[in-house]
Every structure is written in C-alpha cells, then in structure tokens.
C-alpha positions as CSV (number, residue, x, y, z in Angstrom):
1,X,31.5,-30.2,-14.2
2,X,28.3,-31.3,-15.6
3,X,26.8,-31.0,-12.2
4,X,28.3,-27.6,-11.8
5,X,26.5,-26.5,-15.1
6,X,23.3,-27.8,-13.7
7,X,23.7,-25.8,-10.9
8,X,24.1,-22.7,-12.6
9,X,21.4,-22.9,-14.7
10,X,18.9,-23.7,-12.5
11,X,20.0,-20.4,-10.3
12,X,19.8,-18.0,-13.1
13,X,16.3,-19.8,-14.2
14,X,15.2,-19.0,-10.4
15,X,16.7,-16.0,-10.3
16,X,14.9,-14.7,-13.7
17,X,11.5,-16.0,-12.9
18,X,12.2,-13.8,-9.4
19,X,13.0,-10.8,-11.4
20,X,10.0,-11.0,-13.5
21,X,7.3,-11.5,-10.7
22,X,9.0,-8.3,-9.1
23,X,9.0,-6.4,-11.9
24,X,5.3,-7.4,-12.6
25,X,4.4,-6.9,-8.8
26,X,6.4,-3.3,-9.1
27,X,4.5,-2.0,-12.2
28,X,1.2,-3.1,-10.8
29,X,2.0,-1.2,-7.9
30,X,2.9,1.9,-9.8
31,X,-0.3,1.4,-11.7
32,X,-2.4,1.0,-8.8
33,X,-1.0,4.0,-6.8
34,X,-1.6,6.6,-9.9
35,X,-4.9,5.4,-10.3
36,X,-5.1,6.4,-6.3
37,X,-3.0,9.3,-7.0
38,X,-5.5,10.5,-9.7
39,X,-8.9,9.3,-6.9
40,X,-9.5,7.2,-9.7
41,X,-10.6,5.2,-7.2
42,X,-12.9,2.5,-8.6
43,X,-11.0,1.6,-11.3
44,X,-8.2,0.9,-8.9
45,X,-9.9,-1.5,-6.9
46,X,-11.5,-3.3,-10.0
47,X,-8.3,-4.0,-11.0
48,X,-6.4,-4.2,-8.3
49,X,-8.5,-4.9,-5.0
50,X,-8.3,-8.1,-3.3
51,X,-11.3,-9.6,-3.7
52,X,-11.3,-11.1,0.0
53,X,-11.1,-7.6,1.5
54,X,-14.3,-7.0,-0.4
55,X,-16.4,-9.7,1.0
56,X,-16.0,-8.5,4.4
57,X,-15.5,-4.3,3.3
58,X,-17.9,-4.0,0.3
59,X,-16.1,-2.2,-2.7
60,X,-18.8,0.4,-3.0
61,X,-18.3,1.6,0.7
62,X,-14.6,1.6,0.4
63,X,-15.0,3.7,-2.8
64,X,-17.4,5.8,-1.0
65,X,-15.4,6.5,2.0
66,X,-12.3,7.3,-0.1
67,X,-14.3,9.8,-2.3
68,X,-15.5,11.4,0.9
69,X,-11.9,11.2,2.5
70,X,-10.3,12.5,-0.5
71,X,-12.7,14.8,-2.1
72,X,-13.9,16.6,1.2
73,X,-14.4,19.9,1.1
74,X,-13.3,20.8,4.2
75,X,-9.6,18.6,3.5
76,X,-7.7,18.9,0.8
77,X,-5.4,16.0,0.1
78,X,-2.3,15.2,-2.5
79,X,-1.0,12.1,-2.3
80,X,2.6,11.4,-4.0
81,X,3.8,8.0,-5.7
82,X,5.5,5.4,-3.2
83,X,9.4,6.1,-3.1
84,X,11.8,3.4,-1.9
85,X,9.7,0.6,-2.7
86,X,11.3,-3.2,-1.2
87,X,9.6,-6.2,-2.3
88,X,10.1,-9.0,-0.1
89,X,12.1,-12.1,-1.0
90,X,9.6,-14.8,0.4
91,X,7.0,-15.9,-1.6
92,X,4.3,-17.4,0.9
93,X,1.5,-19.8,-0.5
94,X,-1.8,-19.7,1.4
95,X,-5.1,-21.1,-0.2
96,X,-3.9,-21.3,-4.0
97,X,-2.5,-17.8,-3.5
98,X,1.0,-16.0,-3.9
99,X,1.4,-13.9,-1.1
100,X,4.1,-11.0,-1.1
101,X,4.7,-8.3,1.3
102,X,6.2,-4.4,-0.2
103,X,7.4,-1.6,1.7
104,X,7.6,1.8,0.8
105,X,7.4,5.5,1.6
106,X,5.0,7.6,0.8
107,X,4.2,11.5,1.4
108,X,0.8,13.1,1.7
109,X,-0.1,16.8,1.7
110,X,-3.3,17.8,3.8
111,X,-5.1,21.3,4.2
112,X,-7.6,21.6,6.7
113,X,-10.2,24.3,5.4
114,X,-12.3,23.9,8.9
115,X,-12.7,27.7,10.4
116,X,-11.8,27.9,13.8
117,X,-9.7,24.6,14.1
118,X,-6.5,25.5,15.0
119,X,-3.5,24.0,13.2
120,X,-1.4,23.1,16.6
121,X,-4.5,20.9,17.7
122,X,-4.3,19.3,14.1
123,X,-0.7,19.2,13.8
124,X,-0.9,17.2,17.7
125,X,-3.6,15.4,16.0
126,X,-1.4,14.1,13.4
127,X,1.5,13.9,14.9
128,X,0.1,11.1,17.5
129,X,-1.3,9.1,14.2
130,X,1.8,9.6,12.8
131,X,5.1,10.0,14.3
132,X,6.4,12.9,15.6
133,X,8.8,13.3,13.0
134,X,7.0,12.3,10.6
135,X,4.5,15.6,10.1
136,X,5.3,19.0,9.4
137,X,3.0,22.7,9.2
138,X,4.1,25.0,6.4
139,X,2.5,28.1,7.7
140,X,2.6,30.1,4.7
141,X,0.9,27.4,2.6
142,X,-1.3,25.9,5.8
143,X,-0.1,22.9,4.3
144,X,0.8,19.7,6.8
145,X,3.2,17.6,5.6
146,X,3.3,13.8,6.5
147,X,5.5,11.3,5.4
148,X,4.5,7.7,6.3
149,X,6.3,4.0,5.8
150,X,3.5,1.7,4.6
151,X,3.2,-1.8,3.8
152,X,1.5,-3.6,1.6
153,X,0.3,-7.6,0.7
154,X,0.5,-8.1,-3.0
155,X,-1.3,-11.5,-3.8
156,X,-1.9,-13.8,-7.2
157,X,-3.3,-16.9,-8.2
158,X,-1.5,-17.0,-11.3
159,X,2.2,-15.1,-10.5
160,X,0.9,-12.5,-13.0
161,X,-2.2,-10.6,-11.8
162,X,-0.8,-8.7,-8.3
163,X,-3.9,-7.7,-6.0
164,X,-3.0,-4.9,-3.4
165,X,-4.5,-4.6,0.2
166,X,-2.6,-2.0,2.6
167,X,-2.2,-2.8,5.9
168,X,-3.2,-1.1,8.8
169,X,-2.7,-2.1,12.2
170,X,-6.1,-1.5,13.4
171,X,-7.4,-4.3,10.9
172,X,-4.9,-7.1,11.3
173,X,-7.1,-9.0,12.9
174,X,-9.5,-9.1,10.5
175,X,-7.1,-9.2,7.7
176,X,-5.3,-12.3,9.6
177,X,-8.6,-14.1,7.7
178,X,-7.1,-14.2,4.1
179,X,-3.8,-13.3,4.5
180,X,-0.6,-15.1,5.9
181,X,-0.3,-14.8,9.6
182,X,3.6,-14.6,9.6
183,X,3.3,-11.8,6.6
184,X,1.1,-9.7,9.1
185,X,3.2,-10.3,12.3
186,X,6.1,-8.7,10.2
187,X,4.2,-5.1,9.8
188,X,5.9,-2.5,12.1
C-alpha cells in the first residue's frame, strides 16, 4: 500500500511541475507574440530572443529587417495571435538548457500597395511559399489571406524564463548549432 502511495505522489508531483513549465512556456508565448502582434519588436526579443540566435543574426538587424518587413510602405501586414497552440511533452537538455518544441497556427493578412503588380502573380507567389490551400485573395479588400502552421523552440536555463526562436526550414542548418538535432528533425 505504502508503495502504492509513493507512487501516486510522485506522479501528481511530476505531473504538476509539467503543468506549471507549460503554463509558464504558454504565457510567455502569448506575451511574446503580442509584443510581435503590436511590431513592438525590440522589446520582444530583449525579452524573449534567444541569445544564441543573436550571436550569429545580430539583434539590431533582426529588428531592422522586421521593421522594414512589417512597417513597409508598399505591404501592409496584420498578424493574429497563435491558435491551437501544442507544447511538446519531451523536455530535451542540451548545454545546461531546457529545450521544448510548440506548434501552432497562425494567420497573417498582407496588402500589396505596389502599382502594377498584379495580385494572381502575388497570390502564385504566395501560394508556392505557402501551400496552396493555405492563401486566399479577398478582391474587394485586396487583402491575401494566409494561414500558416509554425513551430517554435522554447528554451531555459532555469525552467522559468522561456526564450523563443521560430524555425524556418531554410535555417536549420544553422540553427542545428544551438539547438537539439532531434527537436529540429521533427519540424515539418
């Protein structure tokens, strides 16, 4: 019996301390994404960047590339908060780091305001990057519509403080450098 009561405490201590690190990893997230949502975007990655994406992509150019990306005059984009977001189960330990991988969807609104580009070339455009069912043209609005499955490395040193670094197949290789192989052969 006693061994039986051991057994169940130990679960529901296991099981809580889970819980908490994904409810801490899930509000960081949040946080992070409507400081994105907002193109608040320094303050994002102050507090949420991963510091080892910086030493090879300087902060300051990412910032500067997602002002330009984001505050263009010739696109206007409106991102939404992540829907649907998973957490993954397995913690993996790399390099006195927590490593953790999240899933989620996320929908973006773009409008091109470039005269003469035509929106079937843009929505082809689009469409390749992707998915063809992934992007729709409101005419009325000139409005594209894309809806995209992302995934995203939460790390700590401490199981308390989440840093965020979205992956994108194009830099897996470099990425491969600071984060878990087996984390980044599971992105689709």
């Amino acid at each position: 019996m006693r061994k039986v009561l051991l057994f169940l405490c130990i679960s529901f201590s296991v099981l809580n301390f889970s819980q908490n690190i994904k409810g801490d990893i899930e509000n960081q997230f949040r946080e992070y994404s409507v400081l994105i949502e907002n193109k608040n975007f320094d303050k994002a990655l102050d507090k949420y960047g991963n510091e080892d994406y910086f030493k090879i992509f300087p902060k300051e150019q990412v910032v500067a590339l997602m002002n330009q990306m984001f505050n263009s005059q010739d696109v206007e984009v409106k991102i939404y908060q992540p829907q649907e977001l998973v957490i993954g189960e397995e913690i993996i330990k790399q390099n006195n780091n927590s490593f953790l991988k999240l899933t989620y969807r996320q929908n973006l609104d773009m409008k091109f305001n470039v005269p003469g580009v035509k929106p079937e070339k843009l929505l082809s455009a689009l469409r390749s990057e992707f998915g063809p069912n992934q992007v729709s043209y409101d005419e009325s609005t000139r409005v594209f519509e894309i809806k995209t499955v992302k995934e995203t490395i939460a790390n700590s040193s401490d199981l308390k403080n989440w840093k965020f670094t979205v992956i994108e197949k194009k830099q897996i290789p470099i990425l491969i450098q600071f984060i878990p192989e087996s984390l980044l052969r599971s992105i689709n």
